[in-house]
N, C-alpha and C positions, 0 to 999 in steps of 0.2 A: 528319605520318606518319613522316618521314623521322629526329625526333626520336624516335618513341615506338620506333621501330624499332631505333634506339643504344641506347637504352634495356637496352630487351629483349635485344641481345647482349649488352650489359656486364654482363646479370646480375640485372637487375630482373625481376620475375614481374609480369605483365600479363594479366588475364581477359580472351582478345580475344572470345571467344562472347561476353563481356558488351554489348563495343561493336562487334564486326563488322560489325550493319547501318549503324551511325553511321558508322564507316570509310566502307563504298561509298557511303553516300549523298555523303561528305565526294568521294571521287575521279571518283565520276559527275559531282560539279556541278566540278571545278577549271577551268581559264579556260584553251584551246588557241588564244586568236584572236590572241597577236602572237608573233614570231619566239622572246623571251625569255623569255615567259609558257608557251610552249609547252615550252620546255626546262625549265625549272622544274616544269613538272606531271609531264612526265614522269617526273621524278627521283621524286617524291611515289608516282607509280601505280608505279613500280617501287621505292618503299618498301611499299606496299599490299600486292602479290604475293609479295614477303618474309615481311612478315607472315604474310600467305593461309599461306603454305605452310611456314612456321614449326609454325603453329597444325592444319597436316595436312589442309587443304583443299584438294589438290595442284589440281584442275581448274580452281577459281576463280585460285588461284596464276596457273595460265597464261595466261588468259581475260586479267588487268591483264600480265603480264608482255610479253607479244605488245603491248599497247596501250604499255606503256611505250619497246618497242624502237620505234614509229613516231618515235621521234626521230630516226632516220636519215634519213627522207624531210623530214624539218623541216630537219636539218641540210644536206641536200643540196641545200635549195631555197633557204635563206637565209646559210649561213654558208660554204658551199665555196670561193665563189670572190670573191678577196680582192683581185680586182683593179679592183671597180669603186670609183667615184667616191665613194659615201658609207660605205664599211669604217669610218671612223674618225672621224664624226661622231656625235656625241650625240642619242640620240633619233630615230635613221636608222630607218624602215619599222616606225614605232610603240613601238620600245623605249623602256624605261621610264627607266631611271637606268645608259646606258651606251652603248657602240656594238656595231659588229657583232666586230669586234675580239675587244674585252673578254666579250661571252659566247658566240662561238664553243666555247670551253673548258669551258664549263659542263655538264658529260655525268660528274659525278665516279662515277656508278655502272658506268660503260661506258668505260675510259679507253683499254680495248683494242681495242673496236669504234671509239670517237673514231679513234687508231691510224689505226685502217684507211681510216677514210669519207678521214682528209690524204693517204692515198696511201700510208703505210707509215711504218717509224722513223724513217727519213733527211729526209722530207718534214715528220712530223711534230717532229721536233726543228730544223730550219732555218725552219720557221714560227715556231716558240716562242722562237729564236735573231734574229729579223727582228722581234716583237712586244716583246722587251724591249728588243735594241740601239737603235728607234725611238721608245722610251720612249712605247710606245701604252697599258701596264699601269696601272692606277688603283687606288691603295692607299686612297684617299679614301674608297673603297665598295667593298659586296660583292660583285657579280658577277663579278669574277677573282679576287676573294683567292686561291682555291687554285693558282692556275695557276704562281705562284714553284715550289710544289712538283711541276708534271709534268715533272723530268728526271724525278724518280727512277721513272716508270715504263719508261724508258727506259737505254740503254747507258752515260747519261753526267748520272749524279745529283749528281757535283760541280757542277755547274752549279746545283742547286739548295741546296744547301749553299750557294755564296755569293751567291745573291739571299736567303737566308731573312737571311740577317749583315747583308745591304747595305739589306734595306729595316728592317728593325730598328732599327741604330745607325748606319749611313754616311750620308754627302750623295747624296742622289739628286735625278734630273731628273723633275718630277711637272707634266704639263699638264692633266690629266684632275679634276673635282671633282664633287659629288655633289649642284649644284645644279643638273646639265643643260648645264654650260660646259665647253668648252675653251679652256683660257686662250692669249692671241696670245702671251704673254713666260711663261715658265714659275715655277715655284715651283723652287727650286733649295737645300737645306736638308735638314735630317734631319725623316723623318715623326713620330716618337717623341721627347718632348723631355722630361725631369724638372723642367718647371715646370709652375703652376699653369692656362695655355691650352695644353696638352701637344700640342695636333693640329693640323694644318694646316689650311685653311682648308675649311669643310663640312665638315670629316671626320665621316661618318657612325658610328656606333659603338651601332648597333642594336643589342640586348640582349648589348651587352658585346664582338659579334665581333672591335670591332680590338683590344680589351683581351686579348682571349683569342689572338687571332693571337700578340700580342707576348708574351704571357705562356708559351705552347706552345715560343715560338721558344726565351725565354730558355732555357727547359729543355734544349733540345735533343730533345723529343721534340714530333711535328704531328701533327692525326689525319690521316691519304690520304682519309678520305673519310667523313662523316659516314654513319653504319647498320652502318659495316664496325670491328671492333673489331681496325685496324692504324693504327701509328704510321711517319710515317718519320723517320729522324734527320738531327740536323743538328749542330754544334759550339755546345753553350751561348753562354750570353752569362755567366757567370759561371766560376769556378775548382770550385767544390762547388754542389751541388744535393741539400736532399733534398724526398721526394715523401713526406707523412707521413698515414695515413688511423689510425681507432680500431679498437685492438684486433688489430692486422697488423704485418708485419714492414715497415717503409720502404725508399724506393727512393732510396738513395744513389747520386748521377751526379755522377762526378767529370771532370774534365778534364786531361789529360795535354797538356803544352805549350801551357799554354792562352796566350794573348794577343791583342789585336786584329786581327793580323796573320795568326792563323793559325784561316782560315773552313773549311778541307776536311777532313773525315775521311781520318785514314791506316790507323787501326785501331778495334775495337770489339770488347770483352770486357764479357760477361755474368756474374756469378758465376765468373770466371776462364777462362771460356771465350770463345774466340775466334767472334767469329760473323761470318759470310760474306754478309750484307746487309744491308741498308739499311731496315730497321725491326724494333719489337718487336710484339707482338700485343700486347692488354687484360691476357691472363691473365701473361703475362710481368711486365707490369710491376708489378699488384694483388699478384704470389710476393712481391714487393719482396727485398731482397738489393744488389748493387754493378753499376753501370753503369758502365765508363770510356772515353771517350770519346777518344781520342788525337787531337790536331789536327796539322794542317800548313798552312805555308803555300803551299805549291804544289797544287796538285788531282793525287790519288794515282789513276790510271785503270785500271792493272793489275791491280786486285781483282775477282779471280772475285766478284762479289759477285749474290747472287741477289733478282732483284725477287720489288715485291709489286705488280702490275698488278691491278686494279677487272676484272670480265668478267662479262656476261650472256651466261648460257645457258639460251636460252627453250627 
């Protein structure tokens, strides 16, 4: 659902009268019996109520929307508190392919409520600042891919900027695999490699995700959150980018000082104008026109720059 719902804001026309009973039958039966299954449904029933209410069904809309914000009480009961003994084991209290750690995070429709449930910005940014420093993130699999990207809901999205560079192309520390292991001596190595075993060891790469992770990255453009038609940005991994579709104008993204060296946005111009945050929308980037992307090597922090935070409002 959470796909068909991307879909539908990018522009696609979808008869939901056609399959609306097929939908609730699909969100009535999804699976709330372990910690990780339960966040994951959520995200679905609060793609369902999307839907719903896209399609002008406002009451049923709220009916899933309310049942999707129950992930507060899930999150509150399994993922709050980080201080017990099995946070960072594999397969802790029924989880499927991860720890409690790694899908704590996983709320990307709600990243402002998430937010709130850690205690606030400061709480929730020195969580996110203690989960990568202790190299408890797992590139091997899905359940945290998105979380390199949650500075930018926050005051300080240079941080995310150079985790998207470092898990990309740098050496990083990787204990975490996607066979149910935590390794006792670490992988220590680039995750992404231009040979023909390009992944590190299980690397999961279910319909394409880490291919697509890598590939978003090189652009310099990530989606914040599958359903939601916003991009955040990052400093390519190339000098020139284009984004070419049929019959459209293309999305030139060039890089200003570009080099290995230099992972942090200093500035950001759209068709010559300067823009004051940290992503584009869908329809921004389908106008296609010139993206420049100015790098630095220092993290530029003084930019007024204005988020784009996920928010349910049931």
């Amino acid at each position: 659902m959470v796909v068909l719902l991307d879909a539908m804001r990018k522009g696609y026309k979808v008869d939901v009268a056609a399959i609306r009973a097929q939908l609730i039958k699909e969100a009535d039966g999804l699976d709330f019996g372990t910690p990780d299954k339960a966040l994951e449904a959520s995200y679905d029933t609060w793609a369902l109520a999307e839907i719903l209410d896209i399609a002008g069904d406002k009451d049923l809309a709220v009916k899933y929307m309310n049942k999707a914000l129950n992930y507060k009480n899930i999150w509150n009961k399994d993922f709050r508190d980080i201080t017990k003994h099995d946070v960072d084991r594999m397969q802790a209290r029924g989880l499927y392919q991860g720890t409690i750690w790694q899908y704590r995070w996983f709320v990307p429709f709600d990243v402002k409520g998430l937010i709130a449930l850690t205690g606030g910005e400061e709480q929730f940014i020195q969580q996110l600042d203690h989960f990568f420093d202790k190299d408890l993130y797992n590139h091997a699999n899905e359940p945290d891919l998105q979380a390199p990207l949650m500075y930018n809901a926050t005051s300080q999205p240079w941080k995310s900027q150079r985790l998207m560079h470092a898990y990309a192309v740098d050496t990083v520390i990787q204990y975490y695999f996607n066979d149910n292991s935590r390794g006792i001596d670490p992988f220590v190595d680039r995750i992404y490699k231009n040979i023909p075993q390009s992944y590190i060891r299980t690397m999961d790469d279910d319909a394409g995700a880490m291919s697509a992770w890598f590939v978003f990255t090189a652009c310099g453009i990530h989606p914040a959150a599958v359903g939601m038609p916003v991009y955040y940005l990052n400093v390519p991994l190339f000098p020139s980018v284009k984004l070419s579709w049929p019959g459209k104008q293309p999305l030139q993204i060039t890089t200003q000082n570009f080099s290995d060296k230099n992972v942090y946005i200093a500035k950001v111009e759209l068709n010559g104008k300067v823009l004051k945050r940290n992503y584009l929308t869908h329809e921004e980037i389908m106008k296609g026109g010139k993206l420049v992307i100015t790098a630095s090597a220092v993290p530029v922090k003084e930019q007024a720059t204005e988020r784009w935070v996920s928010e349910v409002k049931p």
